[in-house]
C-alpha positions in Angstrom: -5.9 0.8 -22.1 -7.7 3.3 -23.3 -8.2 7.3 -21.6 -10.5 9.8 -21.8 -11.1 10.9 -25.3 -9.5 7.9 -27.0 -11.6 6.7 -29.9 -11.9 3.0 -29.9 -13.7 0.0 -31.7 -13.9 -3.7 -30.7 -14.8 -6.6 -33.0 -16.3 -9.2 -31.3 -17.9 -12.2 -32.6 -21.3 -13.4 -31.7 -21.5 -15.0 -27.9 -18.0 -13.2 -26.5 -18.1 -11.8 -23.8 -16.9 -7.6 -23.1 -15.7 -6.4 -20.2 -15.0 -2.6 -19.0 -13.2 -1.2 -16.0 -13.2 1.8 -15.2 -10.5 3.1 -13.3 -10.2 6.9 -11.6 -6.4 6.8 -10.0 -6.4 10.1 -7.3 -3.0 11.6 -5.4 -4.0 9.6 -1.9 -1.4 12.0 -0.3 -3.3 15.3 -1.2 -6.7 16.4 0.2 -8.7 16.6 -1.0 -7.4 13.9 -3.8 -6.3 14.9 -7.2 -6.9 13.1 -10.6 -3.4 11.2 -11.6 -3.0 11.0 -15.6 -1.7 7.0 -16.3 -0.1 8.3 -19.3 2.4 11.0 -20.9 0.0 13.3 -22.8 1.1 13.0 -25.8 1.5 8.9 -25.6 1.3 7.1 -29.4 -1.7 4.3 -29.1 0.7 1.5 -29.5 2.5 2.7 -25.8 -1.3 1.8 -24.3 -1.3 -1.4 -25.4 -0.6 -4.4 -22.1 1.9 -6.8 -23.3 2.5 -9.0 -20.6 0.4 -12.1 -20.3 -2.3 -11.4 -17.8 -3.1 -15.4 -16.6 -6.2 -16.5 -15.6 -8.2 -12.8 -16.3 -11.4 -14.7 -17.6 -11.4 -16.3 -14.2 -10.1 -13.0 -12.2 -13.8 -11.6 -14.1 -16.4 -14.4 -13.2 -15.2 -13.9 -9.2 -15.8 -10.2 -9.7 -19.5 -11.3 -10.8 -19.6 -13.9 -8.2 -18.5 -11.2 -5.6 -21.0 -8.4 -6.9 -24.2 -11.2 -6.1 -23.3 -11.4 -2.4 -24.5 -9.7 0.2 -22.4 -10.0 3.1 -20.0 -7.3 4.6 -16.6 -8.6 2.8 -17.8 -8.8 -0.6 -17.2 -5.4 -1.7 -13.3 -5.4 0.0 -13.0 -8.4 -1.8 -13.8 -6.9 -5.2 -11.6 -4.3 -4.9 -8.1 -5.8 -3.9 -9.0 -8.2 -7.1 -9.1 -5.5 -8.9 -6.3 -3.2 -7.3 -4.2 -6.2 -8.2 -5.4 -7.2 -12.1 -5.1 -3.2 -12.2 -0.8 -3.5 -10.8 -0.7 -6.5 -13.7 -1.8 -4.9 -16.1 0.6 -2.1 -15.7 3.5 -3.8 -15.7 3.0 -4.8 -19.1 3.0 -1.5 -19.9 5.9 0.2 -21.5 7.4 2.4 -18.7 8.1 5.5 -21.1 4.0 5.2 -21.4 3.5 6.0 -18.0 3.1 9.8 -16.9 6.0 11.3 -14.4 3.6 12.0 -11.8 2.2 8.7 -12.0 5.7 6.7 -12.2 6.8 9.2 -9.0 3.9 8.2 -6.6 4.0 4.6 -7.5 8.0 4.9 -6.2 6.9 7.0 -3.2 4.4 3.5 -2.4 7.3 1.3 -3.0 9.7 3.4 -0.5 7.0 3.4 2.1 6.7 -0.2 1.4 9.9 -1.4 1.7 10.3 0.9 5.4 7.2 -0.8 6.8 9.1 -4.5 6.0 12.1 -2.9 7.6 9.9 -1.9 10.6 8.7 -5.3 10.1 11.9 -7.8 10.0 13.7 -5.5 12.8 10.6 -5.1 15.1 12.8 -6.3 17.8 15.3 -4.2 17.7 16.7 -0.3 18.6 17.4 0.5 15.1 18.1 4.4 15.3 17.9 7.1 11.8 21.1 6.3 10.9 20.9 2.2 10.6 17.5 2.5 9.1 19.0 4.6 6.3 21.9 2.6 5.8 19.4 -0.5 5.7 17.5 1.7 2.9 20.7 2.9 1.0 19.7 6.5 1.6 21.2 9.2 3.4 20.1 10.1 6.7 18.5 13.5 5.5 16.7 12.1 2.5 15.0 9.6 5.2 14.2 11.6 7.4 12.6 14.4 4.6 10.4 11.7 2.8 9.3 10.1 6.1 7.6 13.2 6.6 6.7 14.5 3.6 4.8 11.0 2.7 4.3 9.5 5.7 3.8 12.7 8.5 6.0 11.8 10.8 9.7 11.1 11.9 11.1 7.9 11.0 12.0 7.5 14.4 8.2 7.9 15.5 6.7 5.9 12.9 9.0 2.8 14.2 7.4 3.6 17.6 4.0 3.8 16.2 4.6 0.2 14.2 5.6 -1.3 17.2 2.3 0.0 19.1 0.4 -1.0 16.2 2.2 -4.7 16.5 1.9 -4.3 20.6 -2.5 -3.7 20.4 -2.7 -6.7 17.6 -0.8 -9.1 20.7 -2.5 -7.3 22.8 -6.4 -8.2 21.9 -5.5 -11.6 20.2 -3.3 -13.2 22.3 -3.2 -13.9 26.2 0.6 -13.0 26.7 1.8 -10.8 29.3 2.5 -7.7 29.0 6.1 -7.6 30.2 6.6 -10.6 27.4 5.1 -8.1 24.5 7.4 -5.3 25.6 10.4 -7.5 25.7 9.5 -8.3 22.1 9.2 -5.4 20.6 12.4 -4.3 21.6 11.6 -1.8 24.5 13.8 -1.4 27.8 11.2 -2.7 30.5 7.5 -2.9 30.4 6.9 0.3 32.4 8.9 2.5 29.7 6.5 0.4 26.9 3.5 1.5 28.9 4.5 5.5 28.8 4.7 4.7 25.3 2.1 2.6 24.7 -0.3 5.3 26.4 1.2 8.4 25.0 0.6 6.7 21.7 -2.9 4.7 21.7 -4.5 6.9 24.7 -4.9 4.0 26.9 -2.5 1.8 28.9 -1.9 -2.1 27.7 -3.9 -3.1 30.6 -6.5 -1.2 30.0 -7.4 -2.8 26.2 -7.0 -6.1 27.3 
């Protein structure tokens, strides 16, 4: 993997076939967004080298090519979660004291947020309050509560709500179940407290965007 101002040669024999990416990693969670180094600055050329086996790249590259002929409003969405995942691969064959401390500290700040949203996810039903979803995460209550809104914006209280609302519109436009049925499901106490919500929230009432 090679970063600005690396010198580097490739011998290649008549007929292969080279392929570049070039990749510009930005702080999402900063506007506007700010250049993230991959590696420590003073990294040795061996610590840039991908070790793991990367299966199936040659392949991963003629479906980027196939991708970049079409036309059609998915293609370019398509090309970049291939790529946002051969990128992830690659990575993790990387050796970890490589990697820069800002780089390694937003990549666990995207796991945390991960792993909340398949909390939100698996307990979507349920009144979990701070406290149980921060022994669910093996953090104290404070330390939820402080990176919930310093990465996220919000309480962790409030983005539950917000998941389930997210969840509540997705049944709402793609299913023909009742109301009172979605509110039950999501875990709230009767379907006219779900509609306060659900309006406070989204700006319109469940009714209304169906």
């Amino acid at each position: 993997v090679i970063k600005p101002g690396d010198r580097h040669c490739d011998h290649l024999q008549h007929g292969q076939r080279h392929y570049v990416l070039h990749f510009l990693l930005t702080d999402g969670l900063c506007q506007p967004a700010a250049a993230l180094n991959l590696f420590t600055e003073w990294v040795a050329p061996q610590g840039q080298v991908c070790t793991a086996p990367m299966p199936d790249e040659v392949r991963t590259f003629d479906l980027l090519e196939e991708e970049s002929r079409k036309s059609d409003c998915y293609a370019a969405n398509i090309q970049d979660a291939m790529l946002e995942a051969f990128f992830w691969r690659m990575v993790r064959g990387l050796p970890v004291e490589s990697l820069s401390p800002q780089f390694r500290r937003r990549s666990t700040e995207q796991e945390f947020a991960g792993r909340l949203y398949r909390l939100f996810e698996e307990h979507v039903q349920d009144h979990l309050c701070v406290e149980e979803l921060a022994d669910f995460l093996k953090i104290s209550k404070r330390s939820l509560s402080m990176k919930c809104r310093a990465l996220l914006g919000d309480s962790p209280a409030q983005l539950f709500t917000r998941f389930k609302i997210q969840k509540a519109v997705q049944l709402l436009i793609y299913t023909d179940r009742p109301v009172k049925e979605i509110s039950y499901e999501l875990g709230f106490e009767n379907p006219y407290h779900f509609s306060r919500v659900f309006k406070r929230i989204h700006g319109s009432a469940p009714s209304e965007l169906r």
